[in-house]
N, C-alpha and C positions, 0 to 999 in steps of 0.2 A: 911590094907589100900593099902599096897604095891601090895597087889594081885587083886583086884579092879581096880588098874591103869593099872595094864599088862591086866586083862580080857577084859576094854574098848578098849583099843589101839588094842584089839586081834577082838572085835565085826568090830572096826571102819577098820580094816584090811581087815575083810570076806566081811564086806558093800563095802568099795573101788577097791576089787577083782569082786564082783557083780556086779558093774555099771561099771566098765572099761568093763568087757565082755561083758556088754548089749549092751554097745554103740558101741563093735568092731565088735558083730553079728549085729549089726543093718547096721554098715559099707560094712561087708560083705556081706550083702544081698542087698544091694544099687547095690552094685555092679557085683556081680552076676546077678540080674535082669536087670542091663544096657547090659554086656555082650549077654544074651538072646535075650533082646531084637534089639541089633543090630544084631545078628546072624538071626532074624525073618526078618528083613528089608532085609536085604542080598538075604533071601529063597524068597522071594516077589518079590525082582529086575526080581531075573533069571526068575522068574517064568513069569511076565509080558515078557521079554525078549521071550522064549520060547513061549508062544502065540504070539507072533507079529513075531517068524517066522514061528508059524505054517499057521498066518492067510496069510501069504505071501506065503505059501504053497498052499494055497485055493485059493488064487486069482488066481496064472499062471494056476489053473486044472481048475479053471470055468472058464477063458479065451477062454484055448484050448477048453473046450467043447462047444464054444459057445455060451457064457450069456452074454447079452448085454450090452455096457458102462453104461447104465440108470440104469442098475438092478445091476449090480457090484458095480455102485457107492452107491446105496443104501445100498448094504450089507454092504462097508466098515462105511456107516453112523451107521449102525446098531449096529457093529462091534466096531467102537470108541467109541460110547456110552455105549452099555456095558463093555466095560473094564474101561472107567471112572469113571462109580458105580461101579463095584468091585473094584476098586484101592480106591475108599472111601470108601467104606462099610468095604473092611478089613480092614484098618487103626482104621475107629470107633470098631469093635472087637476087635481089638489090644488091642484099648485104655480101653475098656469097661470090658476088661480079664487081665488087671493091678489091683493089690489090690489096695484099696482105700487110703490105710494110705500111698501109693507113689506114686498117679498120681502126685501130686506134682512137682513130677523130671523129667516127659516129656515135652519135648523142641517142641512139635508139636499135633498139632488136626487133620492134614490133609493128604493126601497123597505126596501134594506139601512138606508142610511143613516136614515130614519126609524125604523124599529127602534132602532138603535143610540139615538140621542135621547130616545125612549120608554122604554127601559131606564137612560138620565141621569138620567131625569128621577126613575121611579121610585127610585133608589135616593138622590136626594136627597131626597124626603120622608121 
């Protein structure tokens, strides 16, 4: 009988070693996937960053060459517009290239909204 109680308490051991590590890999991939994914918000800033000075690189060379206010102004319309569909479009790939069993844990749907997050985040460290 005596051998029967130490076997349980030995099964109910291996069980509570199983679910503690399930839940602490589950932990650790919460957060590794946070890390990531602020690492990708970060790649994305510069990146808008670096077009907005490339495209200010275009502006002063079509200036010099002569493209008139009317037609300048419309490139930069053109210009703003498509970076504001890329700035949502990748965000929804973002979100759409998150496993399913953790969209859950994202704090944003949108390109604003991940900014805002991003700026949570920095001012809590």
């Amino acid at each position: 009988m005596e051998y029967i109680l130490y076997f349980l308490f030995f099964l109910l051991g291996v069980t509570f070693a199983k679910a503690f590590g399930f839940v602490m890999n589950v932990g650790y991939s919460i957060r590794m996937l946070k890390l990531c994914e602020i690492a990708i918000l970060h790649m994305l800033i510069s990146i808008v960053e670096d077009v907005a000075f490339a495209r200010e690189i275009k502006y002063h060379a079509a200036r010099e060459t002569g493209v008139g206010s009317r037609a300048l102004q419309n490139i930069r319309l053109i210009d703003d517009e498509t970076t504001k569909n890329w700035k949502e479009t990748v965000v929804k790939k973002l979100i759409h290239c998150y496993p399913h069993s953790y969209r859950g844990y994202l704090e944003y749907d949108d390109w604003s909204g991940a900014m805002k997050y991003l700026d949570r985040i920095r001012k809590n460290k």
